[in-house]
Phi, psi and omega in degrees: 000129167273116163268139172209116176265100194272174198206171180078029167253198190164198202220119175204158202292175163303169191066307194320199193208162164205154146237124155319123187255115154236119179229173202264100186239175183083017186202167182247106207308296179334340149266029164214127157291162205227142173216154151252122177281174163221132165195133160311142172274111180135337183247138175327112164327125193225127181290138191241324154234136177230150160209152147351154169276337180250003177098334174300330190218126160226207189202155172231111176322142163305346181294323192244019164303120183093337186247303171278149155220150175245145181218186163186125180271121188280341200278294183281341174056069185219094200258150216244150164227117103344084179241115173234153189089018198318145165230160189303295194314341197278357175328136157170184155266151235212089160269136165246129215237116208239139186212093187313147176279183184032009159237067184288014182244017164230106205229158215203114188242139182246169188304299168122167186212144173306132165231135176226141175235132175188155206231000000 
């Protein structure tokens, strides 16, 4: 059975910082690139982050370019969100999302985890 849990989310002042845990088991983490969603209530599931199935290559919404990083340890079958410079906009839920390569329609979602940014 596949899971994917994500951790680290949390209530931090404007400026703070968090990283995001999500890991994966029950899949062979090294065949799927990994992303992180977002999403408001009410509002459409928004791409925040990406990574590689092998860790080369990632991509970012422009909102959060220069402020997130995404990472991942294949070893441990765990991919990171880094967020620093946090702003009240950056407020949702936090999804983690798994995607075989070259197969998209074998794909995974984790519960989510809150992130509030507010002073």
């Amino acid at each position: 059975q596949v899971q994917l849990v994500e951790s680290g989310g949390g209530l931090v002042q404007p400026g703070g910082s968090l990283r995001l845990s999500c890991v994966a088991s029950g899949l062979t983490f090294s065949r799927y690139d990994m992303y992180w969603y977002r999403q408001a209530p009410g509002k459409e599931r928004e791409l925040v982050a990406g990574i590689s199935s092998a860790g080369g290559t990632t991509n970012y919404h422009d909102s959060v370019k220069d402020r997130f990083t995404i990472s991942r340890d294949n070893a441990k079958i765990t991919v990171y969100l880094q967020m620093n410079s946090l702003k009240p906009e950056d407020t949702d839920v936090y999804y983690c999302n798994a995607v075989r390569v070259k197969s998209v329609e074998d794909t995974y979602w984790g519960q989510g985890t809150q992130v509030t940014v507010s002073s």
